[in-house]
LOLUMKOL-930515 format. One record per atom (N, C-alpha, C): z, x, y; atom name. Coordinates in steps of 0.02 Angstrom, whole numbers. Each point is the difference from the previous one (the first is absolute). Example, Ala and Ser with C-alpha at 12.3 -4.5 7.8 and 13.67 -1.06 7.14 Angstrom:
! residues 2
[[390 660 -284] N]
[[0 -45 59] CA]
[[0 45 60] C]
[[-36 -18 53] N]
[[3 42 59] CA]
[[37 -39 55] C]
! end
This chain:
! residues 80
[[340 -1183 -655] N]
[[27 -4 -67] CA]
[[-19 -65 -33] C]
[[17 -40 53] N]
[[-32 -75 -50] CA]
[[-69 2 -15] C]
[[-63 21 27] N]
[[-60 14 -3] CA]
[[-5 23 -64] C]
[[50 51 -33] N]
[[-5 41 -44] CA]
[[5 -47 -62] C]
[[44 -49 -3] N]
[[17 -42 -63] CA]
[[-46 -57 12] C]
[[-24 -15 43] N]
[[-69 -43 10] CA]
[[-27 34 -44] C]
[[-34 65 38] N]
[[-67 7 -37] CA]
[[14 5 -73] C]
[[63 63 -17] N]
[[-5 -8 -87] CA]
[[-6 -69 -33] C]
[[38 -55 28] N]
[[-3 -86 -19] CA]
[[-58 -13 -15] C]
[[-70 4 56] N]
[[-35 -10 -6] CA]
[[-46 27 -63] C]
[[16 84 6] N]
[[-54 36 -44] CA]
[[32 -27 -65] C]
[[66 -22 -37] N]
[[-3 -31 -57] CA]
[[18 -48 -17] C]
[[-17 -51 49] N]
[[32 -77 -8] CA]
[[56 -22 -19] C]
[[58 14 51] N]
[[68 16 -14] CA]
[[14 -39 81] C]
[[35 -29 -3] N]
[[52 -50 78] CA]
[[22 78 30] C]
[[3 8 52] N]
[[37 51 57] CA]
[[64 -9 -53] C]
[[34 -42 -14] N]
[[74 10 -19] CA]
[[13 7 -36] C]
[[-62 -8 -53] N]
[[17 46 -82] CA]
[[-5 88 17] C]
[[-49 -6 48] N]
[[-11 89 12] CA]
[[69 32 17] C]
[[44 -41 55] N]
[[45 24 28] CA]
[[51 -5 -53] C]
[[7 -33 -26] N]
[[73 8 -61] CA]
[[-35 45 -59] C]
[[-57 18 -10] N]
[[-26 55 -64] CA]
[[-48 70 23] C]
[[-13 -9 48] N]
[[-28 76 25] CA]
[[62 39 16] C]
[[-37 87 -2] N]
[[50 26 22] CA]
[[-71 78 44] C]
[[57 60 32] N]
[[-73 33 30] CA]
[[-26 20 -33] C]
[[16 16 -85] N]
[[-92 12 -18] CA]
[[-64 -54 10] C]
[[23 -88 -1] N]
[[-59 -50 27] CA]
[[-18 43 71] C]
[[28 13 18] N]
[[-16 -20 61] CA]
[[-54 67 10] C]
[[17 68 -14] N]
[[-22 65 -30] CA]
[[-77 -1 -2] C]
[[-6 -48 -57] N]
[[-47 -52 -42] CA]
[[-56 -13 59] C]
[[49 -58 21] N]
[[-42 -37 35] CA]
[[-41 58 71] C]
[[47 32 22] N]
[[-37 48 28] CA]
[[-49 23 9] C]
[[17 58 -65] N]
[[-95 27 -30] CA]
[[-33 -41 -23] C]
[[5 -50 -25] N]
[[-60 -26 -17] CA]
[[-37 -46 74] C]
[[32 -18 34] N]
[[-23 -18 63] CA]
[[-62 49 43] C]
[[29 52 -6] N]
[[-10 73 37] CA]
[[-57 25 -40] C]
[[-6 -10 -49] N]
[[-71 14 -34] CA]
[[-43 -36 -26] C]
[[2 -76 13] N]
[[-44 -45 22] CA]
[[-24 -2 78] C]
[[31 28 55] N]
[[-12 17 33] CA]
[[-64 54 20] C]
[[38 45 -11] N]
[[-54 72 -28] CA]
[[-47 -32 -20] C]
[[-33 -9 -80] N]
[[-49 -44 -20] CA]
[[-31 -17 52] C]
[[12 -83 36] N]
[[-14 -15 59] CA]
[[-54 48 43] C]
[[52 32 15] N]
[[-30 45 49] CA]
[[-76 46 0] C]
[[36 0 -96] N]
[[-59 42 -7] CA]
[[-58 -25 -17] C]
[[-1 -62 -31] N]
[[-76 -56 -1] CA]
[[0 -4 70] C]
[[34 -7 67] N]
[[-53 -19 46] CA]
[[8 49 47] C]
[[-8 76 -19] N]
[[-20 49 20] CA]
[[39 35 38] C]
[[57 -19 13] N]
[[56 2 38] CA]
[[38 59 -20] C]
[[29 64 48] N]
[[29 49 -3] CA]
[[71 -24 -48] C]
[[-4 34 -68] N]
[[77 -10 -45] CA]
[[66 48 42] C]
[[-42 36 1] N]
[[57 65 10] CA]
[[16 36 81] C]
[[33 -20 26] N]
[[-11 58 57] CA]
[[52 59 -4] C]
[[-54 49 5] N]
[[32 60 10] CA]
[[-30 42 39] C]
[[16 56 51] N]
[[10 53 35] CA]
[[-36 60 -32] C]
[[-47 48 12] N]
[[-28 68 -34] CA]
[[46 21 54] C]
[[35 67 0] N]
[[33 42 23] CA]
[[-8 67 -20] C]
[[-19 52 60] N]
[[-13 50 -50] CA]
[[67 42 -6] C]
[[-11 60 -36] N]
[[38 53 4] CA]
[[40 14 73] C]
[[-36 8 28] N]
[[38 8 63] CA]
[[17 -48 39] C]
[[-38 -63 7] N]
[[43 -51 25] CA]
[[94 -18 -45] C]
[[-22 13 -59] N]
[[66 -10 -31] CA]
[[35 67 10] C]
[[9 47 18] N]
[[47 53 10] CA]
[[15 -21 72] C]
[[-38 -38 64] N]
[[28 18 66] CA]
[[32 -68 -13] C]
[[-6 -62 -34] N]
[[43 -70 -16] CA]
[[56 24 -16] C]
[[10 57 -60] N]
[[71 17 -8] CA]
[[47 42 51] C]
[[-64 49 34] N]
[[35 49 61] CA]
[[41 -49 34] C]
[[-37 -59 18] N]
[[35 -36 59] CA]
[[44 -39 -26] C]
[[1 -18 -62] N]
[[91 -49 -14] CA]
[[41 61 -10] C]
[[-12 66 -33] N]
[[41 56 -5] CA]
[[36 3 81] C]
[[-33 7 38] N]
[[28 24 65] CA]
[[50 -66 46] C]
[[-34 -55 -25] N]
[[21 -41 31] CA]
[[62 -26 -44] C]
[[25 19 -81] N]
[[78 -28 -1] CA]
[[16 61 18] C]
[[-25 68 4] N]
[[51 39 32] CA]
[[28 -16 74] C]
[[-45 -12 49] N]
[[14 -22 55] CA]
[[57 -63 6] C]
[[2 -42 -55] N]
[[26 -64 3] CA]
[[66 48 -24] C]
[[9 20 -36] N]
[[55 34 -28] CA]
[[36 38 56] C]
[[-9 65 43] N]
[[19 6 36] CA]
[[9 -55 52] C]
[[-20 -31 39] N]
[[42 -42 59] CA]
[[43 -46 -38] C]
[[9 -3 -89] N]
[[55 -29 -2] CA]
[[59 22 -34] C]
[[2 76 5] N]
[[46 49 -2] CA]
[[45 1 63] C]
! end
């Protein structure tokens, strides 16, 4: 959390303790995404994977659901 009023301090030339007596969570919200997509950026000038995600097909995603379907039923019964 302190990291957090650092960095906003920093990004607008503000003391940690002005941040802490005048921010509230939208700064911080703020400070978030814009972190997170200077990041990205980053990543993406030096060629670096932005996104990870999973291809799944059709049927891998129906037997992902078979098996949590079965398994809160199972959880459900032994705690009946």
């Amino acid at each position: 959390m302190l990291l957090m009023f650092d960095t906003i301090a920093k990004r607008y030339g503000k003391l940690p303790s002005e941040v802490l007596r005048t921010a509230d969570s939208f700064d911080i919200m703020i400070m978030d995404v814009a972190l997170t997509y200077e990041k990205y950026q980053s990543d993406k000038a030096h060629g670096r994977p932005t996104v990870k995600t999973e291809d799944f097909s059709q049927d891998e995603l129906k037997s992902i659901m078979e098996k949590s379907k079965s398994g809160r039923k199972s959880r459900q019964q032994t705690s009946t």
